[in-house]
N, C-alpha and C positions, 0 to 999 in steps of 0.2 A: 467582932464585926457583925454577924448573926444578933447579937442583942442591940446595938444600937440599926440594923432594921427593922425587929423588931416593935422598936417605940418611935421609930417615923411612920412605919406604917398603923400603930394604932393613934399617933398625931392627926393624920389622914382621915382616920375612918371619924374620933374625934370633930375634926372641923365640917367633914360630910354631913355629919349627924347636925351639927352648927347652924350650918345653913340651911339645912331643911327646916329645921324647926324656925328659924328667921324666917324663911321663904312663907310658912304657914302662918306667923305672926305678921307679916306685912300683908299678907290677905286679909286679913281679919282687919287689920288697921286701918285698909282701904274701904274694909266694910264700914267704914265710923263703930266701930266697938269701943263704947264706953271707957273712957280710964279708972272706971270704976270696978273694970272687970281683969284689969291688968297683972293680978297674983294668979287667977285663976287661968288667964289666956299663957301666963309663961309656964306654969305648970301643965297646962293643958298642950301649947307647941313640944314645948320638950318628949311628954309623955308619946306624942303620935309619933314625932320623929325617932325615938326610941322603938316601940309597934312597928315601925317598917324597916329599919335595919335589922332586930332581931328576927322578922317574919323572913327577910330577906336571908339572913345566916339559917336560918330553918332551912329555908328550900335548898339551900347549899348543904346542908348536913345529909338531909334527903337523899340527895343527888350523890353523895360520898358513900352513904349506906348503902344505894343501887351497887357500886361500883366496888363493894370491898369482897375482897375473898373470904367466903361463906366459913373456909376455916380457920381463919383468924379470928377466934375468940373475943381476944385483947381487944383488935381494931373496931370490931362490932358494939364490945362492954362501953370502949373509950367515946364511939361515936353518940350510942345511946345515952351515954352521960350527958354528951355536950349538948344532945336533943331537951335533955330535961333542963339544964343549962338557961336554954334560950327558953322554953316553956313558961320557965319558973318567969323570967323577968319580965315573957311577956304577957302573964295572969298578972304580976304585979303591977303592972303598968293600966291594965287593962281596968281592974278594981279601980285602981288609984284616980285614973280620969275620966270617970262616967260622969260623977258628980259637977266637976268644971263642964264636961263638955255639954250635961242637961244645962245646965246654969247659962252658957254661952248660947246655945239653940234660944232657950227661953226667952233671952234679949231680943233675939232677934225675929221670935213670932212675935213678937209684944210690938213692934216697929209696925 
């Protein structure tokens, strides 16, 4: 039972993440952005909407760190993990979409 909420609730977070990143593609679309720019704009929606749910699980790890007994070890080791966790994917992310998102700007100074 536990395992199948488990994967409705990362379906959820899944389709969350979905629609944000559409949400940020249909802005940009409204802006007439190029179909010329359309590998770089889905990598680029995806990448941001990824940047704020993991920013988002950040501040929530945060918020779990305040909150753990100074003498659980474990809990602290486990929490700090999951800190490096979200870190890690949101330097990946971070790297990964500078270049779309200059590329995307540039467009539209150039307008």
């Amino acid at each position: 039972m536990s395992e199948e909420i488990s994967t409705h609730g990362n379906l959820e977070v899944a389709r969350l993440r979905a629609e944000k990143a559409h949400q940020i593609l249909v802005k940009l679309k409204q802006s007439h952005l190029s179909e010329n720019y359309d590998l770089q704009l889905s990598k680029f929606c995806t990448s941001l909407s990824d940047i704020l749910f993991a920013h988002q699980n950040l501040n929530k790890l945060i918020d779990s760190f305040f909150l753990a007994d100074t003498k659980d070890f474990y809990e602290i080791g486990d929490l700090i993990t999951d800190m490096i966790v979200e870190l890690d994917h949101l330097n990946w992310h971070t790297n990964h979409v500078l270049s779309d998102a200059k590329d995307i700007a540039q467009h539209f100074y150039a307008k």
